[in-house]
N, C-alpha and C positions, 0 to 999 in steps of 0.2 A: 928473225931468229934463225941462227944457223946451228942445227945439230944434225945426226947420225941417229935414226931407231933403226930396233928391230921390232918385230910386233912377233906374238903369240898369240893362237887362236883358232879354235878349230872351227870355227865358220866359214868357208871359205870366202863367202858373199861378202860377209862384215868386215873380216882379212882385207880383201882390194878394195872395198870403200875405204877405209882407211887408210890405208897404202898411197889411193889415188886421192887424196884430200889432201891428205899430209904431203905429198910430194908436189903437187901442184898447186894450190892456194897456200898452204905454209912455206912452200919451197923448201921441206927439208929432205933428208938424202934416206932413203930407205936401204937400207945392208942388209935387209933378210927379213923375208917375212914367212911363217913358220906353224903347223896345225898341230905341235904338239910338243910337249916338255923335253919328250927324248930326244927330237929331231934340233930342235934349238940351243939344248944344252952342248951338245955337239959342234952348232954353228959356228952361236953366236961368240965364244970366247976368242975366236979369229979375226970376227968381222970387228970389234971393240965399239961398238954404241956407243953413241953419249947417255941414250936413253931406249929403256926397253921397256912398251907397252905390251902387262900379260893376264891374258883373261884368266881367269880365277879355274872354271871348272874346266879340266883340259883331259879326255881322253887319256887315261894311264897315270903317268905322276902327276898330281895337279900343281895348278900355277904357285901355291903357294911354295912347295917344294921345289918348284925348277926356280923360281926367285931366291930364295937361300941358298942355293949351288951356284949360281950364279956370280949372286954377291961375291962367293968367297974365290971367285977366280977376277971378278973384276968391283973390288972393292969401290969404285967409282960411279960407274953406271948406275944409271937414277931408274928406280922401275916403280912404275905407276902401274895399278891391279886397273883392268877394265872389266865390270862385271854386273852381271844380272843380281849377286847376293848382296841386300841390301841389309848386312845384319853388321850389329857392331863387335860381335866376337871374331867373325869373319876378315874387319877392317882388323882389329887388334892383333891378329894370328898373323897376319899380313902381315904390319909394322915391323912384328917383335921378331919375324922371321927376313926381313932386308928390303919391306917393299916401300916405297918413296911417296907412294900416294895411292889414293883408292876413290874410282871414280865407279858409279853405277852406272847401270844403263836403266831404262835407255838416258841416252844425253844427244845433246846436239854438239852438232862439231866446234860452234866458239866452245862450249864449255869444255871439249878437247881439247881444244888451242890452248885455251886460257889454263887448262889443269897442265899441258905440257911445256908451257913458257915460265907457271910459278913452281913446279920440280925442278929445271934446270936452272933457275936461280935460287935456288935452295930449298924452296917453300915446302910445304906438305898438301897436296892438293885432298882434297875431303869433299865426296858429295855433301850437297843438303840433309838425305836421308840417315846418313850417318852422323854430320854434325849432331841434330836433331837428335838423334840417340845417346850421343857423347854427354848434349846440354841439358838434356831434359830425362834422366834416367829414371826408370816406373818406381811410383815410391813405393817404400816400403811400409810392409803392413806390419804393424806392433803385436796385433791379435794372433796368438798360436792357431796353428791348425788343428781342431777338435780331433779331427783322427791321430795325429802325432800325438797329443796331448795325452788321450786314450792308452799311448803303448810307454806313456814313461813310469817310473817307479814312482812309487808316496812321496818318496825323499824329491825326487824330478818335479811333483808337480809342485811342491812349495815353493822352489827357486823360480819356476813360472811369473 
């Protein structure tokens, strides 16, 4: 697989593990690797990634916002959320705002490989945790809540 990231991330430990994974067992080219929205929004529009891996919670602007600024200067570039929040409003805010895939942590590095080889051929890469939330949504309960129920008018409760 041959691409260009740049990474976001304000870990700096987790930063060069993945810098030094990616670059040496994937063999791809790292252009910039980055602890925070500002510093990267900055960068990265020079360096032109093929693909930008961006932690979600980031010190200042968060990842989701540096991912929507992003997109609109490099409509291309494929950004995959790496992140501890394992909620599916979280992955959807993501999406709807330009991000290409949304991976949790923890994960192992095939399942990085593998989420950053099916982005760059177009895919959407999706933890399990969030699939799982996608597939399986809490059902829904028919029964009102007695206390709601308590604050509607006579007329309110007969449509009940």
């Amino acid at each position: 697989m041959s691409c260009r990231f740049a990474i976001v991330e304000d870990c700096a430990e987790e930063r060069g593990l993945y810098v030094e994974y990616l670059t040496s067992a994937c063999r791809l080219r790292c252009v910039g690797a980055y602890p925070n929205a500002e510093q990267a929004l900055r960068e990265i529009p020079s360096k032109r990634p093929d693909l930008v891996l961006m932690d979600l919670r980031l010190p200042g602007m968060s990842g989701i916002e540096c991912a929507q600024r992003l997109k609109r200067v490099l409509p291309k570039v494929k950004i995959v959320m790496i992140t501890g929040v394992a909620k599916l409003d979280s992955a959807k805010e993501s999406a709807g705002k330009g991000a290409d895939g949304y991976v949790t942590k923890p994960f192992g590095m095939k399942e990085l490989r593998e989420a950053i080889g099916f982005a760059l051929a177009g895919g959407v890469p999706v933890s399990r945790s969030i699939w799982d939330q996608l597939a399986h949504p809490p059902a829904y309960s028919a029964t009102p809540d007695p206390a709601l129920v308590r604050r509607l008018t006579p007329k309110e409760r007969k449509l009940t």
